[in-house]
Every structure is written in structure tokens, then in C-alpha cells.
N, C-alpha and C positions, 0 to 999 in steps of 0.2 A: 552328965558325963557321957552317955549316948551321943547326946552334940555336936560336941568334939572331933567325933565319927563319921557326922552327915558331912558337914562338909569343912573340918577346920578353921574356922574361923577362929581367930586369936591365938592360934596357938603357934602359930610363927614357923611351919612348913610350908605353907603357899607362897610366901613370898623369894624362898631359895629356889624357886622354878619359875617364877616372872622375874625376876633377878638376870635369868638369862636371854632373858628376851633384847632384843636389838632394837633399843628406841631410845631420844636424846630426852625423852621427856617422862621422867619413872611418875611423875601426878595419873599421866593419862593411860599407863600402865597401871596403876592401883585402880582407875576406876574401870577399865578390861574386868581386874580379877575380884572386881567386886560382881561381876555377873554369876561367877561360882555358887557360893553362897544363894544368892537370889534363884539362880535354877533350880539346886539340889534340896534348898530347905523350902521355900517357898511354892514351889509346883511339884517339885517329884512325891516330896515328904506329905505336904498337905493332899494332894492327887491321890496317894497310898490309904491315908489317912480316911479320907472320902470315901473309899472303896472298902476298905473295913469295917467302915459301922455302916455303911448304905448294904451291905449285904450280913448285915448280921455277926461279922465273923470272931466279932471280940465278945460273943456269948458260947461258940462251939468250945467244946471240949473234946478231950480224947480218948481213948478208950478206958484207961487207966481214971476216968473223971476229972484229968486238971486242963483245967483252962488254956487253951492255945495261946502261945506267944511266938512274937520273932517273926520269923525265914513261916514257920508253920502255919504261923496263921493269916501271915500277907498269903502264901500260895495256898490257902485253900480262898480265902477273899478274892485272888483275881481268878481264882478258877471256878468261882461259882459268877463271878459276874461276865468271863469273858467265853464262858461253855458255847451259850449261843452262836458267838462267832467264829470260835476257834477249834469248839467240837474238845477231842479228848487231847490235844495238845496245850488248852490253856493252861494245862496243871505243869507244864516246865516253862513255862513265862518267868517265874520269879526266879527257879534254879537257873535258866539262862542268864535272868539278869542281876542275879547274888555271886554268878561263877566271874560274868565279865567286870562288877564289881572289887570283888577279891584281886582279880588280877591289874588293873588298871591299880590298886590302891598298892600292891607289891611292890610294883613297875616305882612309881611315884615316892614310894616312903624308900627302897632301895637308891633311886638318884638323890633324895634329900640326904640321906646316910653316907652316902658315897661324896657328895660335895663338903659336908659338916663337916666329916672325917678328916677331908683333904686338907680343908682348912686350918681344922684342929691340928692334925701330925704328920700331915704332909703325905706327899705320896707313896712314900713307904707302908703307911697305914690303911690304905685302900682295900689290897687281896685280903690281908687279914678280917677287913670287914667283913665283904662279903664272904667271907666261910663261917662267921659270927650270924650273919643275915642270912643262911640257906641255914644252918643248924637251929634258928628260933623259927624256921619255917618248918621244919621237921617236927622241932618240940611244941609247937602249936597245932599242930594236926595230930597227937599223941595225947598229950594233956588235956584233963577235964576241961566244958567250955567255961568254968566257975575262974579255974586255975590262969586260961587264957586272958579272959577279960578282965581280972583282977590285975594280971604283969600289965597289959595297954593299958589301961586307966592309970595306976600307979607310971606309966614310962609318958605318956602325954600330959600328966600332970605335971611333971618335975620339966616336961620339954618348955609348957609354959612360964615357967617361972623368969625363966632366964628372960622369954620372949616380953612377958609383961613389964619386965623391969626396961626394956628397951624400951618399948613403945612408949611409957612414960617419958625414961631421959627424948625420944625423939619428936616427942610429941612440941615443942617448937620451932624444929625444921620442918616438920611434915606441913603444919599451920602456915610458914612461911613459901616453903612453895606452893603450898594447895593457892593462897590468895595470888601469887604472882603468877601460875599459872590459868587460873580461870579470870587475872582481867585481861589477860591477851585477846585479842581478836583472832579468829581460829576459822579454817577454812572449812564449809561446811559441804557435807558429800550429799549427793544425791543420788 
């Protein structure tokens, strides 16, 4: 369910923002946004990952004796591995890059909301969003993180539903362009 989170894959948000992208050919547009996925899960996650158990940090605990998790125990992992280099500033590496995280993921699930919406009840239905969309930003900075991650999980779960059932019905179009697209001969960059 964490997953979901890294980088969405399947869940059927990413594609409402390469949607707006300006190209005649949406094949060579999917294989763009399949670089998503590959950066976030594949180097960042694994990279994080790496640095956690090469420094120990999934054995520290905390004063109270429970075992670190999350935001807490990546920033003490990059801060024991990047002291040497960074001196007493390693230890906001991760809060700088959990803040620009949060915000870029706002930014992004705010235009997916605001497009869905449009779609859905037209433009009248937009402001209204966004006052729905700044009030669960409120009540998510307020609420236990138990109470938070339980509403995302359960709201990204029910978003896939919909999404899965498409990819099925479209899964012979996609088939049909993907073959017609890659036997084209295609101008190669240098």
C-alpha cells in the first residue's frame, strides 16, 4: 500500500498529466512516463534503502525503545552516512527532501483533482474543489498520522478500481498501438 505512494504506478493519476502533454503519438508518451516509476522506485527507493541498512539504521531505536521508522529513521541513516561530508547539516537532507516531496505531490494530486472534477461536473465544480482540497490539507496536518494514512489508502484504493477496470477494457488498444507504433521506423537523436 506504501507503493502506491512512491511512485503510482497503476493507479491511474499519472496518466491525467501526460494526457496533457502536446505529442501526435500518446505510445511514445507512455514510454516518457514510464521513466517515473524507474527513477522513483528503482534508484531513489532502492539508493534509500541501501543507506539504511549499510549504516545500521533499521536496528536504532528511540528513547522511548521503539524502533525507528519512516521520515526518522531515513534522516538519521542519511545523517550518519552523510556527517563526513555535510558536517551538522546532513540531518535536514531528508526534511528538505520530505518538505519538497509533500509539496510537489500537493501541486500534482491538486491538478489530477481539478481536471477529474472538470470532467466529472464541469466547471462549476472546480472552486468547490479546491476549498474540499485546502480543508483535507488542514485536516491532515491535525489528524493522528494512523487516521491520515488510513483516509489515502482507503481514497487510492477505490481511485484504482475504476482505473483497473479501464486498463483491462483498454488493454487492446494499447496492444494495437504499441505494435503499430514500434514497427515504424523512427528518427534516431544523437
Amino acid at each position: 500500500k506504501r507503493g502506491i505512494f512512491s511512485n503510482e504506478a497503476g493507479q491511474g493519476s499519472a496518466p491525467i498529466a501526460h494526457a496533457a502533454a502536446k505529442t501526435d503519438e500518446p505510445v511514445r508518451e507512455g514510454t516518457v512516463a514510464m521513466i517515473g516509476p524507474f527513477i522513483d522506485t528503482l534508484m531513489i527507493c532502492t539508493m534509500t534503502g541501501l543507506v539504511i541498512v549499510l549504516t545500521d539504521a533499521w536496528q536504532v531505536t528511540d528513547a522511548a525503545g521503539q524502533a525507528l521508522n519512516g521520515s526518522p529513521m531515513t534522516s538519521y541513516a542519511f545523517e550518519t552516512a552523510l556527517a563526513p561530508l555535510l558536517g551538522p547539516y546532513a540531518r535536514y537532507l531528508v526534511t528538505v527532501a520530505v518538505f519538497l516531496f509533500a509539496v510537489s505531490t500537493a501541486i500534482s494530486w491538486s491538478y489530477y483533482g481539478d481536471r477529474s472534477i472538470q470532467y466529472l461536473a464541469g466547471e462549476k465544480a472546480v472552486k468547490p474543489y479546491k476549498y474540499v482540497f485546502l480543508l483535507m490539507h488542514f485536516l491532515g496536518a491535525v489528524f493522528s498520522l494512523e487516521i491520515v494514512w488510513g483516509f489515502g489508502d482507503i481514497a487510492l484504493g477505490l481511485m484504482a478500481i475504476p482505473n483497473l477496470i479501464a486498463v483491462i477494457l483498454l488493454t487492446p488498444k494499447v496492444r494495437e498501438m504499441t505494435k503499430d507504433y514500434f514497427s515504424r521506423d523512427h528518427k534516431v537523436y544523437r
